[in-house]
ZAMARGU-4260 file (C-alpha; in steps of 0.2 Angstrom, whole numbers, plus 5000, padded with zeros to 4 digits):
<rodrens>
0) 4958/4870/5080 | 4972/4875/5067 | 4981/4888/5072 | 4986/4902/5062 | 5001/4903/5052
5) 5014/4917/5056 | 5013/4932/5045 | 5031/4932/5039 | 5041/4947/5037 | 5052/4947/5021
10) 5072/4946/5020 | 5078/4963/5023 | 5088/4971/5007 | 5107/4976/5006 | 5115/4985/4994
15) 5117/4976/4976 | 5105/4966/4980 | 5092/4967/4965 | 5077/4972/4964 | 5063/4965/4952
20) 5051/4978/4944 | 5034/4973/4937 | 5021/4980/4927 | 5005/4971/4935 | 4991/4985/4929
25) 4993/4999/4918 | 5008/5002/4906 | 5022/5017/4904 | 5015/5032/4903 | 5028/5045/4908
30) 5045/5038/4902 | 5055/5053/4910 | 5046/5048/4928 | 5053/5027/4926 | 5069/5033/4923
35) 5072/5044/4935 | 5065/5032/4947 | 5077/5018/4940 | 5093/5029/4941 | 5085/5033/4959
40) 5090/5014/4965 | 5104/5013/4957 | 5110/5027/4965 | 5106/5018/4982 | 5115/5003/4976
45) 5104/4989/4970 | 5103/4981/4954 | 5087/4981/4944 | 5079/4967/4932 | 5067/4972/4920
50) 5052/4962/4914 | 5052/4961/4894 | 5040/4973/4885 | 5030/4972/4873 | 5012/4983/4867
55) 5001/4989/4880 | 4984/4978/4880 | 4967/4987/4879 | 4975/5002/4880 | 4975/5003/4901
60) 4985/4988/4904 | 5002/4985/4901 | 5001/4969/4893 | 4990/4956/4890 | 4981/4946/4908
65) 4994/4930/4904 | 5009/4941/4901 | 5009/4951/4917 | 5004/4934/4928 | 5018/4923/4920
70) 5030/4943/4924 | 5024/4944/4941 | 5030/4924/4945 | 5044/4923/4936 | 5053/4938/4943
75) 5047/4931/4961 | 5053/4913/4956 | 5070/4921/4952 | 5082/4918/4966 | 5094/4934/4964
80) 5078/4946/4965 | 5076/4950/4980 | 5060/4961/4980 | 5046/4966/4970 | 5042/4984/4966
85) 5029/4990/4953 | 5032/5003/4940 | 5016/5011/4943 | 4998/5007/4946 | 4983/5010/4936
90) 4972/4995/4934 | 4974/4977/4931 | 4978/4968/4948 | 4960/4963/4952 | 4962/4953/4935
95) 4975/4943/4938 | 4973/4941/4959 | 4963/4924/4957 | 4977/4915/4948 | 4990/4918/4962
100) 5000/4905/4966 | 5001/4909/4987 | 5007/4896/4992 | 5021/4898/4981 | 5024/4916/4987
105) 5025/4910/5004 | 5037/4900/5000 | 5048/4912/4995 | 5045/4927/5006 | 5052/4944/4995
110) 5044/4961/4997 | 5032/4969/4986 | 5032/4986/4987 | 5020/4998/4978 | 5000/5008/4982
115) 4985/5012/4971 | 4981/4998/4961 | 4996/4988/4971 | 4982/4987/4984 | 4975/4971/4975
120) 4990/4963/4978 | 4994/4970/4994 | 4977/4962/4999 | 4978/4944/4995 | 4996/4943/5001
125) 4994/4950/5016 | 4980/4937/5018 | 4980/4922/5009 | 5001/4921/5008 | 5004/4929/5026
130) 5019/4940/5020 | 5020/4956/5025 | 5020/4968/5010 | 5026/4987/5007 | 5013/5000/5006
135) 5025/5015/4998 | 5031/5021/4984 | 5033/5013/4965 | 5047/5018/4954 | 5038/5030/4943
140) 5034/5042/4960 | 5052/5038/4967 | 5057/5057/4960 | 5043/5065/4965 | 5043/5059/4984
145) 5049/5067/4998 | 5067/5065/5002 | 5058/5061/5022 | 5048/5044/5013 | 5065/5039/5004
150) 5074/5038/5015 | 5060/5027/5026 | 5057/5017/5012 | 5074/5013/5011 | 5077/5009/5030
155) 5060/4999/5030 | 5067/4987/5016 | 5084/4987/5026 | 5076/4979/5041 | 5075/4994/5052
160) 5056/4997/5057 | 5055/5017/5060 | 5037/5024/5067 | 5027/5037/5059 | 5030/5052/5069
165) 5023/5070/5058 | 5011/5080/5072 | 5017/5095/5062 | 5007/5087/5049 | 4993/5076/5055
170) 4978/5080/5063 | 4968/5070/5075 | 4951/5068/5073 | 4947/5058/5086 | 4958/5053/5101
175) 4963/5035/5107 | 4975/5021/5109 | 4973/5005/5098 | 4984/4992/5093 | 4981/4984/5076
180) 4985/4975/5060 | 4989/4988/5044 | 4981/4986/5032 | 4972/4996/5017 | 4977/5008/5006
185) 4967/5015/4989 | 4946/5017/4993 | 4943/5012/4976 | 4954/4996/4975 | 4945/4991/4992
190) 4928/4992/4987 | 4933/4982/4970 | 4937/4968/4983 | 4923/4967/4995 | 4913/4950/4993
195) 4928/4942/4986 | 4940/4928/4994 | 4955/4944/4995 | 4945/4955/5003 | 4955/4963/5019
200) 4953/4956/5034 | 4946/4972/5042 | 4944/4966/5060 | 4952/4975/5074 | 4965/4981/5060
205) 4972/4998/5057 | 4967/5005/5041 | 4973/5015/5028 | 4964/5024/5016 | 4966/5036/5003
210) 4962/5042/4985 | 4965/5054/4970 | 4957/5062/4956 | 4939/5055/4965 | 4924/5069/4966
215) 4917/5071/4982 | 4900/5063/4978 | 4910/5048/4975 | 4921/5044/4989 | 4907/5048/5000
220) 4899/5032/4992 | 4911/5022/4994 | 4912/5028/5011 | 4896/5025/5016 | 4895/5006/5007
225) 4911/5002/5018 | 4900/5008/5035 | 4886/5001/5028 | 4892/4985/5027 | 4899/4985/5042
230) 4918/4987/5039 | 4924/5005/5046 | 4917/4998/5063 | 4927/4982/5064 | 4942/4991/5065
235) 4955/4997/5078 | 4959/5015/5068 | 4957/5022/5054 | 4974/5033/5045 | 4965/5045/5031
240) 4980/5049/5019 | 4978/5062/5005 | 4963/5064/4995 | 4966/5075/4979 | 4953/5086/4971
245) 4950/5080/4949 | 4955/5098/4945 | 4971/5098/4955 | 4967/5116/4964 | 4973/5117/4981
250) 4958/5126/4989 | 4949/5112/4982 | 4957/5099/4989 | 4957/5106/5005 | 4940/5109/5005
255) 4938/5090/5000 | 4949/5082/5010 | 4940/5091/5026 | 4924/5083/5017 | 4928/5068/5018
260) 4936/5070/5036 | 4921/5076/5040 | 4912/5062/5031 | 4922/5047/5042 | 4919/5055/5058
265) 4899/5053/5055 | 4899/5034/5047 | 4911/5031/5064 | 4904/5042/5076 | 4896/5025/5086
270) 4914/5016/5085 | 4927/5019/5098 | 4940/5020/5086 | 4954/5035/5081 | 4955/5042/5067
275) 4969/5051/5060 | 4970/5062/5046 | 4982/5070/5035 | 4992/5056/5037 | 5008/5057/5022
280) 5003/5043/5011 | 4995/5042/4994 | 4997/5050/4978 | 5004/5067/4980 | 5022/5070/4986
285) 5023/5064/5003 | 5018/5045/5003 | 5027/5037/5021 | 5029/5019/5016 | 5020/5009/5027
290) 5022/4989/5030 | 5005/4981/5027 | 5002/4964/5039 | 5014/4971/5051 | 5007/4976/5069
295) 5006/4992/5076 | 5002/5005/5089 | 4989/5021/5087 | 4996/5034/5100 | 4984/5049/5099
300) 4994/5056/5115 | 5010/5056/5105 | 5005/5055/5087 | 5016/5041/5083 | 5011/5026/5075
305) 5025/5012/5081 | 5026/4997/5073 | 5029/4981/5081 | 5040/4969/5072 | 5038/4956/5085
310) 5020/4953/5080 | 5030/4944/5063 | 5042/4931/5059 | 5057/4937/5050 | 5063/4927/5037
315) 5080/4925/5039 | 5092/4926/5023
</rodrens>
């Protein structure tokens, strides 16, 4: 019997190292947001190297599917970047997941950071490469986030592995203690990949989910199909992040997101899992960056959610 490979965990980041930032789905759209979210890290010190640009493809991808696979390895195959970091999401990443080189990406271990779209990715490194990846913010949502997930993201990069501690904010919608894999991130990018080789591996894992701009008729349906095919079951717990109403109106969000609470607590209601809810990650301001393929610990009892480095290998420098 083979025995697994080690997830590895990335070098960690210092100061002037550089970072690589890639367009791997949907193109510029708010020119004011990407540079503020430049000057963001070079105001924390590290350098940045930017893919060459050229017109947006088909109007909702930010070059053609060649352009953005050749980008996205040759920033990695560069030896002075030291991570990854998308621009923003959008769509595209399910396009150019099957022509991966993993091995490759293996074999030199960097970080890629991003959500949304960055799921895709997320998914088939966490899986097929073994890296650990960063579920967090991209450098067109840098200004926008809370000065509380900065600063995490930053510390995450830099090799210090915080937990997730906000009970003023999170609720818990059902109790328990579970210990997991993290893994997840946007409901739509997740159903795009079940039946395929990058689907997550959902056993006994801690996932994360979330959405934006999605009518409640929809993410139930997604919902359902991820119970129905058996998914929401396999898994240790279950971190609902923020679910944003298609106007934008506060009431309505609220209303939704205790919808779709609601909604999870009857697909699981046979699984001794917990679920969490409210948890400060996805689109809106607060969006606690989260190291997907890393171990880690539900505590309902406390509200903390500790992860556990030892369950990977760190790649030394």
């Amino acid at each position: 019997m083979t025995r697994p490979r080690p997830v590895l965990l990335p070098p960690r980041l210092r100061p002037g190292d550089t970072i690589g930032v890639i367009l791997p789905a949907g193109p510029v759209r708010d020119h004011a947001r990407a540079e503020k979210g430049m000057s963001l890290l070079h105001q924390m010190g590290y350098r940045l190297r930017l893919p060459a640009t050229g017109p947006a493809d088909a109007d909702y991808l930010a070059a053609p599917d060649e352009v953005r696979l050749r980008t996205l390895h040759a920033l990695w195959a560069d030896e002075e970047v030291r991570a990854l970091m998308a621009m923003r999401g959008g769509y595209g990443c399910l396009r150019i997941v099957d022509r991966l080189d993993m091995e490759f990406f293996r074999r030199h271990p960097k970080w890629l950071v991003g959500f949304s779209d960055l799921t895709v990715l997320h998914a088939a490194l966490n899986r097929d490469a073994g890296l650990v990846t960063m579920h967090g913010p991209m450098v067109a949502t840098l200004g926008r986030t809370a000065r509380e997930d900065l600063q995490r993201l930053f510390s995450l990069l830099a090799g210090e592995p915080a937990g997730l501690h906000d009970t003023a904010a999170m609720e818990i919608l059902r109790p328990g203690i579970r210990r997991g894999r993290l893994c997840g991130g946007n409901l739509t990018c997740l159903l795009s990949l079940l039946g395929t080789p990058w689907e997550p591996a959902w056993q006994d894992a801690i996932i994360l989910l979330e959405d934006t701009g999605e009518p409640m008729y929809r993410l139930d349906r997604m919902l359902t199909q991820l119970a129905q095919a058996g998914r929401l079951q396999q898994a240790a717990g279950l971190l609902l992040g923020s679910f944003d109403h298609p106007s934008g109106d506060t009431l309505e969000t609220i209303r939704l997101q205790e919808q779709v609470w609601q909604r999870v607590l009857e697909l699981t209601r046979d699984a001794d899992l917990p679920v969490w809810a409210n948890v400060p990650l996805g689109h809106g301001q607060r969006n606690a960056a989260l190291p997907l393929g890393m171990e880690a610990e539900m505590n309902s009892l406390t509200g903390t959610l500790t992860l556990l480095p030892h369950s990977v290998h760190r790649v030394h420098e």
